[in-house]
C-alpha positions in Angstrom: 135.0 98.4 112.3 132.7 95.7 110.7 131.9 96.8 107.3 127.7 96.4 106.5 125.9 97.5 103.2 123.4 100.0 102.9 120.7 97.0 102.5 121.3 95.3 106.2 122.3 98.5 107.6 118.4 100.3 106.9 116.8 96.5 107.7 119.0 97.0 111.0 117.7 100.5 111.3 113.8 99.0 111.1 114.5 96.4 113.9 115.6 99.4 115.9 112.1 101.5 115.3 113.0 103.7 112.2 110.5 104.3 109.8 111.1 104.3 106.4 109.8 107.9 105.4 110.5 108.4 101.4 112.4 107.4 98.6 114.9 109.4 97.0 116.7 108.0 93.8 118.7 105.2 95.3 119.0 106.8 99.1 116.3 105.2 101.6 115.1 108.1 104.3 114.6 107.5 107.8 113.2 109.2 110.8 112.1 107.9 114.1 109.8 109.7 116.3 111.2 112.0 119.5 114.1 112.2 117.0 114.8 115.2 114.8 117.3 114.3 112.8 116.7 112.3 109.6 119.4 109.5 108.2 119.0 108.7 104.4 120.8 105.8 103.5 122.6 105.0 100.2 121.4 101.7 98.8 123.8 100.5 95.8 123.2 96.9 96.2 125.3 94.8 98.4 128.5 98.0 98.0 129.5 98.8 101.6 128.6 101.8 103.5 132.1 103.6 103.9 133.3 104.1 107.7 132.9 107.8 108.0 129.5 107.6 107.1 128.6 104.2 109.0 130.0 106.1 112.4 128.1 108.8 111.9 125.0 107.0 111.3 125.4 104.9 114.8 126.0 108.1 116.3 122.8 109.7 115.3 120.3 106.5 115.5 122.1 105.7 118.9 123.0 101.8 118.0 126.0 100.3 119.4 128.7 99.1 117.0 128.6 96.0 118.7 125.2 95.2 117.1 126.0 95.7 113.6 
């Protein structure tokens, strides 16, 4: 799997119709509407997002890994 950072991950996550809701520390929250479920993303700079956690946020915002 193609590792992305936080940064293009939540700019990827606009493009697809999230809405930036709040700011939390250093973790960016997301929601999109007809969607319950919320995706808060860690943003430390350029570092990585780790796998576990990339999967599970392609899973829940429905985008294919093939557009990462």
């Amino acid at each position: 799997m193609k590792s992305i950072s936080g940064k293009k991950f939540a700019k990827l996550l606009e493009r697809q119709g999230w809405i930036l809701l709040r700011v939390n520390g250093s973790h960016h929250i997301y929601g999109k509407s007809g969607n319950a479920k919320r995706i808060s993303v860690p943003i430390h700079g350029n570092k990585a997002l780790r796998v576990g956690l990339l999967r599970y946020f392609l899973q829940v915002s429905n985008i294919s890994e093939d557009e990462l």
